[in-house]
C-alpha positions in Angstrom: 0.0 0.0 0.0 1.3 3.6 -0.6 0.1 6.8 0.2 -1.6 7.2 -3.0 -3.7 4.7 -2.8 -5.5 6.4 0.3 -6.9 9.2 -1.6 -7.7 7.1 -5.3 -9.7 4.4 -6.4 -7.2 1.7 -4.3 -9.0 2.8 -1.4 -12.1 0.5 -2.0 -10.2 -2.3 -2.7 -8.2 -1.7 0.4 -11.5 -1.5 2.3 -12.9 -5.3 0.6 -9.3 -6.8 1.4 -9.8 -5.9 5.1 -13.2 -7.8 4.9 -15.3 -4.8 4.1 -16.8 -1.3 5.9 -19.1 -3.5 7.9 -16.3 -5.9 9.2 -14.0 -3.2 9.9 -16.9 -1.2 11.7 -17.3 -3.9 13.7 -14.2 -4.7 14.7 -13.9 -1.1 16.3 -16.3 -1.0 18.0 -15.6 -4.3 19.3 -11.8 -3.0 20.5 -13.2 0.5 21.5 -11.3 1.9 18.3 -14.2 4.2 17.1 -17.0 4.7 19.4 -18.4 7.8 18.7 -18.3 9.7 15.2 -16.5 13.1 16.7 -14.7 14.1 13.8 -14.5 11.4 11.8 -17.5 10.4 10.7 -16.9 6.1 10.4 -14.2 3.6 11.3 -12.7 3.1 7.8 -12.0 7.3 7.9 -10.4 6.4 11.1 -8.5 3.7 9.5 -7.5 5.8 6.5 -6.5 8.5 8.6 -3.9 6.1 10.5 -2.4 4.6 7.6 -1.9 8.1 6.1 0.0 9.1 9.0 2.0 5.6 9.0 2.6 5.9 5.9 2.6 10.1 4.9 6.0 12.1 5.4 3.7 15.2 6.8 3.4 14.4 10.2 0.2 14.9 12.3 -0.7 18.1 11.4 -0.4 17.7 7.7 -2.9 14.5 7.8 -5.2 17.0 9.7 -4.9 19.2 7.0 -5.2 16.7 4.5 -8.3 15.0 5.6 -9.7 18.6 6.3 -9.0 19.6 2.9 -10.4 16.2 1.5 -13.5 16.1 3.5 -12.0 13.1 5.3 -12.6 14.2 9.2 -12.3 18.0 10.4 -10.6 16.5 13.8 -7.7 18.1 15.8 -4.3 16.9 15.7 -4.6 16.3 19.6 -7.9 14.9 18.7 -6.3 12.7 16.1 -3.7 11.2 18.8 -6.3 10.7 21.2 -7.9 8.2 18.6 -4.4 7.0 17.3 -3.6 5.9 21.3 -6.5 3.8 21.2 -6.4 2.3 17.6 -3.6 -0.5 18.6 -6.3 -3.6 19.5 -8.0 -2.5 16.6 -4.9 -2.3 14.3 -3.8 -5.8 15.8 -7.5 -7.7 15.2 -7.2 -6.2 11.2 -4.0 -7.5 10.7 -4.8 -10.7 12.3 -7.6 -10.9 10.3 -5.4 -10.7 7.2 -2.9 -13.8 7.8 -5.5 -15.4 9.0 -7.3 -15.5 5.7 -6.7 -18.6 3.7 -6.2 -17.0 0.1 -3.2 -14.5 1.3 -1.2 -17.2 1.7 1.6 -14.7 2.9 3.0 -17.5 5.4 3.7 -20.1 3.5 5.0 -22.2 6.3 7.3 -19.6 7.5 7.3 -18.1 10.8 5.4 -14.9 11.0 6.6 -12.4 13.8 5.5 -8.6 13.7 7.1 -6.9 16.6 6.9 -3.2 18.4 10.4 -2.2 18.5 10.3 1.0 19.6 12.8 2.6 21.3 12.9 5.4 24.2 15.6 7.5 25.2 16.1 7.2 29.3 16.5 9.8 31.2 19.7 11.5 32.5 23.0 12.8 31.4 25.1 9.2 31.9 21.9 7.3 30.3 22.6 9.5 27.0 26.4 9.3 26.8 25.7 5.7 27.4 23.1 4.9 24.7 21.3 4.0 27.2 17.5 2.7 25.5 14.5 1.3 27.1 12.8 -1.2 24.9 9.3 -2.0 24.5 8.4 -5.1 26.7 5.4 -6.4 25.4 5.7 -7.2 22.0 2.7 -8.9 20.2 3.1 -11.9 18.2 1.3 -12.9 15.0 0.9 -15.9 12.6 -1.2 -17.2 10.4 -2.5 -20.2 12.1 -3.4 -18.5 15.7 -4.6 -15.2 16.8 -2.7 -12.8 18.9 -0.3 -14.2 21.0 1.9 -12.7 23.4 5.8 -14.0 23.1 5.2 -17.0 21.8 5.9 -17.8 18.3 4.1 -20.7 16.0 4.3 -21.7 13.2 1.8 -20.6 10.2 0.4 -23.2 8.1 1.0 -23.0 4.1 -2.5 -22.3 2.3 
């Protein structure tokens, strides 16, 4: 997916390989992704909001200003962070959703991991002439054959 296709005609077809507006609606409100339509007016908005900032070089503000000027949301950029904070079950269940599908075949019988590995300064003079970095601890673990797992790898199973 690039950035382009969020604001063409690949949009649609994004939304029918996710399972459809209906699936994906679901889905949110399921994980408490989109509960109320403040801003943005449905879950796939929400959704296309996210992966244009995931994938956009503008930053928060610009995809503000982008959906603004597109008639996507008229949201905040705080606002937009608010909903970004809470999207991660949500995210997690869609991509799930994907290996789990049987005609993606992404796995092939190869292990499948998808990690956070974000990485946070710590604080303090000796920390930073250090390199000291605190990791994230709880990274979630997906395959094809299981749902979301926490640290425990398995294998997927070739389609």
């Amino acid at each position: 997916m690039t950035h382009e296709s969020l604001v063409d005609d690949g949009w649609a077809e994004t939304i029918e390989l996710l399972g459809g507006e209906e699936l994906i609606a679901g889905s949110a409100r399921e994980t408490k992704a989109f509960l109320r339509p403040r801003g943005v007016r449905s879950a796939t908005d929400l959704l296309r909001l996210t992966l244009a900032y995931c994938l956009g070089k503008v930053g928060m503000r610009g995809v503000v200003a982008w959906a603004a000027a597109s008639g996507i949301a008229d949201i905040s950029d705080v606002a937009l962070l608010g909903r970004l904070r809470n999207a991660g079950p949500w995210l997690q269940q869609l991509i799930g959703y994907l290996l789990k599908r049987e005609e993606v075949g992404l796995a092939k019988g190869r292990l499948i991991r998808i990690l956070d590995a974000t990485s946070v300064a710590k604080a303090g003079v000796h920390e930073k002439k250090n390199n000291g970095l605190g990791v994230c601890t709880a990274p979630s673990i997906l395959s094809a054959s299981s749902s979301i797992s926490s640290r425990s790898p398995t294998r997927a199973r070739p389609s």
